[in-house]
Structure formats: structure tokens, C-alpha cells
N, CA, C and O atoms as a MOPAC input file, in Angstrom:
PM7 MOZYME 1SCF
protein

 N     91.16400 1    99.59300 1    96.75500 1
 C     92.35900 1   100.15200 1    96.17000 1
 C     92.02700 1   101.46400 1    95.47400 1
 O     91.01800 1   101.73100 1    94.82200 1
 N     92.90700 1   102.10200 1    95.70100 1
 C     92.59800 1   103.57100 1    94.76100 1
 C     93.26100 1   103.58800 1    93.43300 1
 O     94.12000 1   102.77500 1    93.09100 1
 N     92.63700 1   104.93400 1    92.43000 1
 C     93.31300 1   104.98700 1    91.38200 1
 C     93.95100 1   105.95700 1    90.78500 1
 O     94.01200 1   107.14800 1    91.09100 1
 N     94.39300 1   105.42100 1    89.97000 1
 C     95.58500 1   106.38000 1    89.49500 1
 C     95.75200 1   107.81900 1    89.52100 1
 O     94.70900 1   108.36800 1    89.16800 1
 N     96.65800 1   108.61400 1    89.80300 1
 C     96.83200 1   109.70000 1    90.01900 1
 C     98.00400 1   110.07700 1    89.29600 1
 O     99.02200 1   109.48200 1    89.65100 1
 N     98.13000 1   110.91800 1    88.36500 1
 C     99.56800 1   110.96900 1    87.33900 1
 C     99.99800 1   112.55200 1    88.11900 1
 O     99.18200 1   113.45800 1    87.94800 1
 N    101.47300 1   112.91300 1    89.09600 1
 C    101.69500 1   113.63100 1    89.12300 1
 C    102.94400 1   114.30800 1    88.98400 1
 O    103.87500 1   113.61500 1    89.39500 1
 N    103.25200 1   115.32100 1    88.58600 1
 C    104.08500 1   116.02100 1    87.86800 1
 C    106.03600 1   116.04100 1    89.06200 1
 O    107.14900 1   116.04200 1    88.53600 1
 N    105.77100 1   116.05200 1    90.57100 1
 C    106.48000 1   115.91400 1    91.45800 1
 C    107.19600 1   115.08100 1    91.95400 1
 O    106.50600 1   114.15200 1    92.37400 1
 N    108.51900 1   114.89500 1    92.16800 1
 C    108.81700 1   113.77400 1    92.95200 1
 C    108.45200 1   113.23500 1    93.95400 1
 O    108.32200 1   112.01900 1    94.09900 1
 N    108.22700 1   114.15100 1    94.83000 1
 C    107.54300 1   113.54400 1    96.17900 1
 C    106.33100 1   114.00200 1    96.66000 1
 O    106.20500 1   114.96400 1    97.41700 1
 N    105.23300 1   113.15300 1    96.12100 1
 C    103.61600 1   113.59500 1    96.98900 1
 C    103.48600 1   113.35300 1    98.57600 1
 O    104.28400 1   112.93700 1    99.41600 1
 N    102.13600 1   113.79000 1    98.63600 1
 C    101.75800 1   113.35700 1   100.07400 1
 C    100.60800 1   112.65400 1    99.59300 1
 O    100.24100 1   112.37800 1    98.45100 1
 N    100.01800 1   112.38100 1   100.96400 1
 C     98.55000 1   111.87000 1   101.03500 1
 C     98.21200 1   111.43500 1   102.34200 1
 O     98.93900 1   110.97800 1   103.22400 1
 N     96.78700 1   111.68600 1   102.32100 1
 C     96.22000 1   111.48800 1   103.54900 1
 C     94.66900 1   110.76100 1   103.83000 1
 O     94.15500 1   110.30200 1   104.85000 1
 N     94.15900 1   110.90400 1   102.30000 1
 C     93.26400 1   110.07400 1   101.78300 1
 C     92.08000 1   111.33100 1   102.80900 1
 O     91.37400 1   110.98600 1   103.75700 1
 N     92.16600 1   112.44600 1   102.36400 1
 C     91.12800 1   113.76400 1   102.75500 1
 C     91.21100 1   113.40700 1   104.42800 1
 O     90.28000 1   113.32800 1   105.23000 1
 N     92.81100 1   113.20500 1   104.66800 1
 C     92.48400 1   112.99000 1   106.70900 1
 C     91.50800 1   111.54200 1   106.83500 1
 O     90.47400 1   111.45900 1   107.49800 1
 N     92.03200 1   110.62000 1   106.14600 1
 C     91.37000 1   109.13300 1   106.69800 1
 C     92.62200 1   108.26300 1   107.33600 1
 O     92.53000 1   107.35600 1   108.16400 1
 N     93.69700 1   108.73800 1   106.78200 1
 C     95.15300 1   107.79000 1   107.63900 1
 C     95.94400 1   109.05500 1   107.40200 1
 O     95.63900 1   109.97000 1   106.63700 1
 N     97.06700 1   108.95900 1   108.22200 1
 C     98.00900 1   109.79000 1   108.91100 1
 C     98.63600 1   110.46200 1   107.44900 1
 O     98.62500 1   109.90400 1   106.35100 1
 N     99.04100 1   111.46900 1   107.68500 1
 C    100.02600 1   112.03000 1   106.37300 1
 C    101.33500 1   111.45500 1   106.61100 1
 O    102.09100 1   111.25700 1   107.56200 1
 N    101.27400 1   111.16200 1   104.67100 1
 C    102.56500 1   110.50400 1   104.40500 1
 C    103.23100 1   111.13700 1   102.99900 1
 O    102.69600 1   111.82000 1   102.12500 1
 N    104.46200 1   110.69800 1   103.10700 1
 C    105.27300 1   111.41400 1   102.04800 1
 C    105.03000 1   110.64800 1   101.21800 1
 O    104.23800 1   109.72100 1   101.38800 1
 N    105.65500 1   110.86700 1   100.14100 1
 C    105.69300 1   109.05900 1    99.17200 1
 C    106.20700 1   109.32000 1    98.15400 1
 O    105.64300 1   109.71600 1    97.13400 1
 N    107.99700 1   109.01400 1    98.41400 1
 C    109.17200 1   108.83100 1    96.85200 1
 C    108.84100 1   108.58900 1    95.20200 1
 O    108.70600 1   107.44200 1    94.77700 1
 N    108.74200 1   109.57700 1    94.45700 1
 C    108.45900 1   108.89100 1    93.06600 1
 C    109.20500 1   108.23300 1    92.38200 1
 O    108.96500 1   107.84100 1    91.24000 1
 N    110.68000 1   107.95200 1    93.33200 1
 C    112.42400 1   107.72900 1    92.70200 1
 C    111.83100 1   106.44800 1    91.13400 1
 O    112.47700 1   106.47600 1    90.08600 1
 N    111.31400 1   106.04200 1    91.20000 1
 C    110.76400 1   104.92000 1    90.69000 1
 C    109.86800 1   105.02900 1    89.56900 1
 O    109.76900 1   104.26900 1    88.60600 1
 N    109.09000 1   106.31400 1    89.88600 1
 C    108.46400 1   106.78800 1    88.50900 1
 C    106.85200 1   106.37200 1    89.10300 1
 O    105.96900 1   107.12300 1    88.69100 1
 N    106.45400 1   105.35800 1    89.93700 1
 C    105.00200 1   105.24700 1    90.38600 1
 C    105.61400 1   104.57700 1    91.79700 1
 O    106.68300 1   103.99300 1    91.97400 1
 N    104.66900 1   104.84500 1    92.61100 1
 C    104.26000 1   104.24900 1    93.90200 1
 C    103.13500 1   104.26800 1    94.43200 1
 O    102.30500 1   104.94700 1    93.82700 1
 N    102.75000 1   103.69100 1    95.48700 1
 C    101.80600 1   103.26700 1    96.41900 1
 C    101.56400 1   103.75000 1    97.45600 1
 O    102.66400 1   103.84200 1    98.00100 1
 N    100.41500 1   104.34500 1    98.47700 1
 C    100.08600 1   104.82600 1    99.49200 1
 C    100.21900 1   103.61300 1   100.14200 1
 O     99.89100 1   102.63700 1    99.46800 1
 N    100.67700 1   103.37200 1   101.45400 1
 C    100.72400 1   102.10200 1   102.29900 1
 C     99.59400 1   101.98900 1   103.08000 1
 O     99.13200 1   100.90100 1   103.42600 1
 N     99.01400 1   103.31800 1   103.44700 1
 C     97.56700 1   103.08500 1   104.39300 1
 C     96.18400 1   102.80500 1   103.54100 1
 O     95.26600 1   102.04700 1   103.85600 1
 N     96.34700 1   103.94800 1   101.93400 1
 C     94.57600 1   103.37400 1   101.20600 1
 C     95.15500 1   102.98700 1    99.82100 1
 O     94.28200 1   102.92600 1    98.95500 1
 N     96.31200 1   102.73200 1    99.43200 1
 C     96.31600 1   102.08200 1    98.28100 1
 C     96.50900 1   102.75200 1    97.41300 1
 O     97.16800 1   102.30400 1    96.47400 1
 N     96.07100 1   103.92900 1    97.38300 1
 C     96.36900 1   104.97100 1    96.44700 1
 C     97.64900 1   105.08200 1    95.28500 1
 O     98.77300 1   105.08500 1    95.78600 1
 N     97.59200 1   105.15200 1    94.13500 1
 C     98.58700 1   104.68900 1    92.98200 1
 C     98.94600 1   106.65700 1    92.51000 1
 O     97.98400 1   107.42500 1    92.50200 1
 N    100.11800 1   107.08900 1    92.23200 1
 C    100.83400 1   107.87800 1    91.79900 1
 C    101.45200 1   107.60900 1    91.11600 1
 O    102.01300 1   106.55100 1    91.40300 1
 N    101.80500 1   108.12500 1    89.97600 1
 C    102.25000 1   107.80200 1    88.42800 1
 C    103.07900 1   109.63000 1    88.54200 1
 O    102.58100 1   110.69200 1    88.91400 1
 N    104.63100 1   109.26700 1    87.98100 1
 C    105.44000 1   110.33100 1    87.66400 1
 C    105.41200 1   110.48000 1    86.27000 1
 O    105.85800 1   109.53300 1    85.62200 1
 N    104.86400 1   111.73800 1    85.48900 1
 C    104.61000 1   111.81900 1    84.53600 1
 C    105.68500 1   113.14700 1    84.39500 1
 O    106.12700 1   113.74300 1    85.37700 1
 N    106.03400 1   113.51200 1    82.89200 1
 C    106.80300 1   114.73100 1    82.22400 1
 C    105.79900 1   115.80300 1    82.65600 1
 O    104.57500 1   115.66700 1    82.65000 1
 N    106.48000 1   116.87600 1    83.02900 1
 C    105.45700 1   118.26900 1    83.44400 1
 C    104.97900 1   118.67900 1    81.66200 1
 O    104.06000 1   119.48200 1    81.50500 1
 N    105.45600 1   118.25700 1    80.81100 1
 C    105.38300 1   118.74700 1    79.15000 1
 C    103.69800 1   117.76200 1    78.44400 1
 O    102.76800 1   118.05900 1    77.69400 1
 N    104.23200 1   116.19600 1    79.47400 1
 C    102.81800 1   115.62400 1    79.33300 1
 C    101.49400 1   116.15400 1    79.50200 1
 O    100.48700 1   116.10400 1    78.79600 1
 N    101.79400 1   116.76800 1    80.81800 1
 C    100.36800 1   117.48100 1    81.75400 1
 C    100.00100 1   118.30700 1    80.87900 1
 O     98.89300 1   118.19800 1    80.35500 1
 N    101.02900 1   119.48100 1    80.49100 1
 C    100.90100 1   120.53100 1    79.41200 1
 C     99.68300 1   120.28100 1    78.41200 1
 O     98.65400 1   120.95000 1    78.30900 1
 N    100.19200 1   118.78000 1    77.47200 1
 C     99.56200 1   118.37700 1    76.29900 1
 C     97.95500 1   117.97500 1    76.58000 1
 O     97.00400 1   118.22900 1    75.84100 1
 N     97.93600 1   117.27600 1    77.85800 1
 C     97.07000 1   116.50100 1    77.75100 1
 C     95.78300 1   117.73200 1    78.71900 1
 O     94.66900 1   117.27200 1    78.97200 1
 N     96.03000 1   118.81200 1    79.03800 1
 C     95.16600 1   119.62300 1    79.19300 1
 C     94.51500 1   120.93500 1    78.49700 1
 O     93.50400 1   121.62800 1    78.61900 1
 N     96.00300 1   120.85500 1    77.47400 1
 C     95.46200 1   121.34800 1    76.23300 1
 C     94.69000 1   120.72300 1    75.09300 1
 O     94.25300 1   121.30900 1    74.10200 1
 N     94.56900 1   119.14800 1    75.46000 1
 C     94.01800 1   118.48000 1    74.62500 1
 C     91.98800 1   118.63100 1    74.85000 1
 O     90.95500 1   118.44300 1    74.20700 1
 N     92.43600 1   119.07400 1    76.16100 1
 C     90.94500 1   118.49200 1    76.63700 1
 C     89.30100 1   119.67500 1    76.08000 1
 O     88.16000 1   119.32900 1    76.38600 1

């Protein structure tokens, strides 16, 4: 299973670097799932990203 990925967009892709086919994948929900490697996406505030890279 893969992990978490917090991103700022409604709709990612993934392809797992060209290991299964490219896919779209709805954030309508706020997190979802890659169906081919498992991969987890988390819809976060673009104001979050802001903070938490100014934090670093």
C-alpha cells in the first residue's frame, strides 16, 4: 500500500512512475485511493501547504 500524499487539487493523476496505466482520481470526497498501487491522496487547503512549508 502506498502513502499518503496531501494534495492541494481536485483531481490528481497517477501512474506509480509508469508501473500501471494513468489514472485520474476525484478528490470530490476530500481523500481517495489509486485502484492499481494503493496510493492514498489527501485534499488539503492550498493556505495549509502555505503554512506547513513555511514551517519547515
Amino acid at each position: 500500500m502506498g502513502s499518503e500524499i496531501k494534495v492541494t487539487e481536485n483531481v490528481v493523476s497517477c501512474s506509480d512512475n509508469g508501473q500501471h496505466p494513468l489514472v485520474y482520481i476525484n478528490l470530490n470526497d476530500g481523500k481517495a485511493r489509486c485502484q492499481y498501487c494503493g496510493q492514498v491522496f489527501t485534499l488539503i487547503d492550498p493556505k495549509d501547504s502555505k503554512a506547513e512549508k513555511e514551517a519547515a
